[in-house]
C-alpha positions, -999 to +999 in steps of 0.1 A: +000+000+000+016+033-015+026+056+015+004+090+022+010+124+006-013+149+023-018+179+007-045+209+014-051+233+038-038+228+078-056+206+095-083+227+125-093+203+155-125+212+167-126+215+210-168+207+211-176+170+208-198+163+180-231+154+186-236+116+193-198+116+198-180+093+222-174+107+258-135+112+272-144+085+296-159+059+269-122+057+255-100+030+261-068+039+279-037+035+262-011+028+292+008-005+299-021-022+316-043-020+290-013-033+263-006-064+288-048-069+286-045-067+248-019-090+241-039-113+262-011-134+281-014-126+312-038-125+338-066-149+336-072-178+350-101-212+340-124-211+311-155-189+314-186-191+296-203-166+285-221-159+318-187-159+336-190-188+355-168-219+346-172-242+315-170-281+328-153-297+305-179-327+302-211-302+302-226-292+268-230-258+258-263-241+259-276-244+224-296-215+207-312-202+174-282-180+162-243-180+173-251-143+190-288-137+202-300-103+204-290-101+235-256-098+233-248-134+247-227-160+229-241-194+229-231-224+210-240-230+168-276-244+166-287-279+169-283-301+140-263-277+123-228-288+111-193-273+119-181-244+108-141-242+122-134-214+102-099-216+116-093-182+101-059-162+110-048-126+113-023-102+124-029-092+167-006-069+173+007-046+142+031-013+151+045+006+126+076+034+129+065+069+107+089+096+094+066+122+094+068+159+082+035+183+093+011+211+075+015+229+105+031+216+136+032+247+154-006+248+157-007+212+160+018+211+194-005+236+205-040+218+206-020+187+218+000+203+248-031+221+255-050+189+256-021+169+275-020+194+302-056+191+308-050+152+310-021+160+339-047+181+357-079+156+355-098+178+332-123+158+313-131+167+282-108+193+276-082+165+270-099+150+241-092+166+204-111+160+174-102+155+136-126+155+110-152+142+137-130+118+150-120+124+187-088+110+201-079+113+237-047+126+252-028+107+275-011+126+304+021+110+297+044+104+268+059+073+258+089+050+247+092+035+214+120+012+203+143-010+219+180-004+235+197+024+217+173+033+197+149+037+216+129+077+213+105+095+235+072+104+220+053+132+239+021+131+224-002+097+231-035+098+212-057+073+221-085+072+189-123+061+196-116+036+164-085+019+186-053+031+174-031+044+196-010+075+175+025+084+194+038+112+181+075+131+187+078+170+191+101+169+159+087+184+128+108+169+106+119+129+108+155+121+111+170+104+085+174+071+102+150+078+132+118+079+133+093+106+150+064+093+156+049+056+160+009+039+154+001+013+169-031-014+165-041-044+190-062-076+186-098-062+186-095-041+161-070-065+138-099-087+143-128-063+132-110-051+103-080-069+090-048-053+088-051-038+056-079-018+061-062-012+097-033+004+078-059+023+051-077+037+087-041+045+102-030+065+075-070+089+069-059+092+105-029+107+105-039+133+070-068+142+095-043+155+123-023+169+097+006+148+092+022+142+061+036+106+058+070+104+039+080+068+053+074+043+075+090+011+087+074-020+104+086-026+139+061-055+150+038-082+136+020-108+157+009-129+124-019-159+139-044-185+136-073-196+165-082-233+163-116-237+175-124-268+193-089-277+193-077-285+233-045-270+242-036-307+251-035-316+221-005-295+215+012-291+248+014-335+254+036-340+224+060-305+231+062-317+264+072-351+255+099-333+231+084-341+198+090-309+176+114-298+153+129-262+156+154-240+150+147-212+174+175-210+205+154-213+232+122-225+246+098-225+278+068-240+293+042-213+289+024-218+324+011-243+346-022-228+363-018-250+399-043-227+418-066-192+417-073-170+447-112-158+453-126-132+470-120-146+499-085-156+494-087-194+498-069-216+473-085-239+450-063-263+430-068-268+392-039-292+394-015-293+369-031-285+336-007-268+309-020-243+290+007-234+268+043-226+258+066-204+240+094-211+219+123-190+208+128-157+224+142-119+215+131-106+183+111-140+169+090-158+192+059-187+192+033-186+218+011-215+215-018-209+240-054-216+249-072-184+236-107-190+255-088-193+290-071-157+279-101-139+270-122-148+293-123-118+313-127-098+283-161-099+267-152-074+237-121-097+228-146-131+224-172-114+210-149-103+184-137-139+178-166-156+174-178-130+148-150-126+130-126-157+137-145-190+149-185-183+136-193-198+163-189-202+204-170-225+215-153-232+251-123-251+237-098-228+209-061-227+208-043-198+195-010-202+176+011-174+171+044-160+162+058-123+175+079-112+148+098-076+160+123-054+135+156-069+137+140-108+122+112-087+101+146-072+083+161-109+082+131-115+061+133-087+036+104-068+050+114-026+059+076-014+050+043-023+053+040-033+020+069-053+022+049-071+053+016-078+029+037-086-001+061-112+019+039-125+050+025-157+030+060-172+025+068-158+060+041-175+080+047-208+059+089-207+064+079-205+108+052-229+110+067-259+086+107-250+090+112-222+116+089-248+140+064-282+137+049-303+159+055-338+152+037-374+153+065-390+176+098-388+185+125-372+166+160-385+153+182-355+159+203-364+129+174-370+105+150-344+118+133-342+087+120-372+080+098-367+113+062-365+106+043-338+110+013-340+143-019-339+121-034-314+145+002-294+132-010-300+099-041-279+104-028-253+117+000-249+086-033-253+063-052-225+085-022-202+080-021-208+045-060-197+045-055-166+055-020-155+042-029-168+003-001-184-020+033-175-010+049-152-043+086-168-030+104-137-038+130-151-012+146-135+019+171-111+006+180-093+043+171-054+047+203-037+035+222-017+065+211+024+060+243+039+045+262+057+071+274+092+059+306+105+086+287+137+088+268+118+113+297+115+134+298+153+133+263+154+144+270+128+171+297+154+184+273+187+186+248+166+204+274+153+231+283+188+236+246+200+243+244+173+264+278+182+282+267+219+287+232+211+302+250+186+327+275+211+336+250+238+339+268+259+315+253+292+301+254+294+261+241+329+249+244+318+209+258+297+184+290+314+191+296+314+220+284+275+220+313+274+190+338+293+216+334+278+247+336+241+228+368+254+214+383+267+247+374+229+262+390+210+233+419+235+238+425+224+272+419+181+263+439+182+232+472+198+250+485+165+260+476+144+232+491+139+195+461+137+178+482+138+140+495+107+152+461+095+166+446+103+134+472+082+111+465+053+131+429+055+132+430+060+094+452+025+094+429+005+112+400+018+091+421+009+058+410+037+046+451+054+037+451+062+001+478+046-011+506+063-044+505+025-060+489+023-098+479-005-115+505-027-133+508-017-170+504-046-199+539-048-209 
């Protein structure tokens, strides 16, 4: 999908709420409690039915006219009516770096500071913006993006009533290699929508606020597939009897669930039922996990999977799915988002039938390919090839490295410096006296040192000395 190039007049967020509009308090929050909640692997315990009480697993579900009555309660498919596993897949989690440039960022900062500061003081209402009719709430904190060293500080949080969360940098203009602003998307609306049109949405978004999108990069991508009416068991006996084939570096137990606590704080053993594991770890992981035991607590999420994933309700679904993050998405070839939708087919078939695979029995460690493939394995390769189409096999040619220019280093430098002054608490009037007062410093470091010398041999161990040498001549 081609990248956005907004063009008219500046964008002009409205401050009233439009009638029938969403309240402040009607959004969802976009804080880490509400990320752990949407990721969904954490936190619950048992399997709930719809009524929140617990699902026996040798008592039928209540049977009904529809999958979801008018009255908002999901009961099983109808009698006499047949299966209908659609095993269908999707992307859950989808995050995606933006180099952005604005229409006009100084009366953007201004609603948005405006609005932030009246999230820091508990004003309701006033901390909610609109865009053509859209409202987004603004958190009263900034936020992190990235890993490590590249990790940047966004200080803008928009929280949209569609779902997307919109981080966004007080830079006007993106770095060349870093990016200034960030939009994230969880499972409900992946699941409502498809990533596609999540990434059509993300983009009107941003030309409403006012951005102009000259980039963007792919930082995450949970790629998936539920398995309704498929029992965790089924896959947890034969990992935990070591019959798999894999190639990632490490792998854990997902959880045992040995008790819960009630109200009233007394223990209650479930004994020692597995509900899933995880296999690799850093940037490429698989978390193989019972998906009605995670959303259980979360009506929204299995409403949303019944419609749109299962067709159906059903208390037993596991949920295979891979965490793919930027350093593994750029071993695959993918830098954009279209790289992502172009590539993900051959992706998602490479993890699930090479990357990892159950398998029917043990494995010879020297033959590990002649090991059959678990049959209930087997469906879940075919529901990933449902979703993700016919791989294109364009191949994995790696993301090549940004070109490093040594004016960076330069750059580097000035931004040490600023960094050395504000420490230091020293005063800088201008850009000359900045320019002087570094000099006078280097003066004083340089006094002892032979940096001619230093230089030569840091030009040796680059190889970068141009040598007198010419080519032999053809005699």
């Amino acid at each position: 999908m081609s990248d956005v190039i907004s063009n008219g007049s500046d964008p002009s967020p409205r401050r009233a709420s439009p009638p029938g509009g969403p309240s402040p308090g009607d959004a969802q929050p976009g804080g880490d409690a509400s990320r752990h909640r949407e990721e969904g692997k954490e936190g619950s315990r048992g399997t709930l039915g719809p009524d929140g009480s617990p699902v026996q697993e040798n008592q039928s579900a209540q049977k009904s006219a529809s999958p979801c009555p008018p009255d908002g309660y999901i009961t099983n498919r109808p009698p006499n009516r047949p299966p209908e596993k659609t095993n269908a897949g999707g992307e859950d989690w989808f995050e995606v770096s933006l180099y952005l440039s604005y229409r006009n960022f100084h009366g953007l900062s201004a609603v948005l500071d405006a609005a932030r500061k009246a999230a820091e003081n508990g004003e309701e209402g006033d901390d909610t913006v609109f865009f053509d009719g859209v409202s987004y709430l603004v958190r009263p904190s900034g936020a992190s993006a990235g890993n490590d060293k590249k990790r940047v500080y966004c200080r803008w949080q928009l929280q949209s009533e569609n779902g997307l969360v919109i981080q966004l940098m007080n830079r006007a203009q993106p770095h060349l290699t870093m990016p200034n602003g960030n939009v994230r998307a969880t499972s409900l609306l992946l699941m409502r929508l498809g990533a596609e049109r999540v990434w059509g949405l993300a983009q009107e978004s941003l030309r409403s606020i006012g951005c102009i999108l000259e980039r963007n990069k792919l930082s995450r991508v949970d790629p998936c597939v539920d398995m309704p009416e498929m029992r965790i068991q089924s896959l947890c006996e034969p990992y935990s009897a070591g019959n798999y084939v894999t190639r990632a570096r490490a792998s854990t137990y997902f959880e045992y669930e040995d008790h819960v606590v009630e109200t009233n704080s007394e223990v209650h053993s479930f004994g020692r039922r597995q509900t899933g594991f995880v296999v690799g770890q850093g940037s490429l992981k698989l978390r193989v996990y019972d998906k009605c035991r995670e959303a259980n607590k979360v009506v929204e999420k299995i409403t949303a999977a019944v419609d749109h994933r299962w067709g159906y309700w059903t208390p037993w679904a596991s949920r295979v799915e891979f965490r793919i993050r930027r350093e593994t998405l750029k071993d695959f070839g993918v830098d954009t988002v279209a790289d992502w939708f172009a590539k993900r087919a051959e992706i998602c078939e490479y993890l699930c039938t090479k990357w990892f695979r159950l398998t029917s029995g043990p494995v010879d460690r020297d033959h590990a390919d002649r090991a059959e493939t678990l049959p209930e394995w087997q469906l879940i390769q075919q529901a990933f090839a449902a979703w993700t189409g016919k791989p294109n096999y364009v191949g994995f040619q790696p993301v090549a490295k940004e070109e490093f220019l040594p004016s960076q280093l330069i750059q580097q430098a000035i931004g040490l410096l600023v960094s050395y002054f504000a420490r230091t608490g020293t005063r800088i009037e201008s850009n000359q006296h900045f320019i002087e007062t570094t000099s006078s410093i280097l003066k004083k470091l340089t006094r002892p040192r032979n940096l001619v010398s230093e230089i030569e041999r840091r030009t040796l161990e680059l190889g970068m000395v141009r040598t007198p040498f010419k080519e032999f001549e053809s005699e």
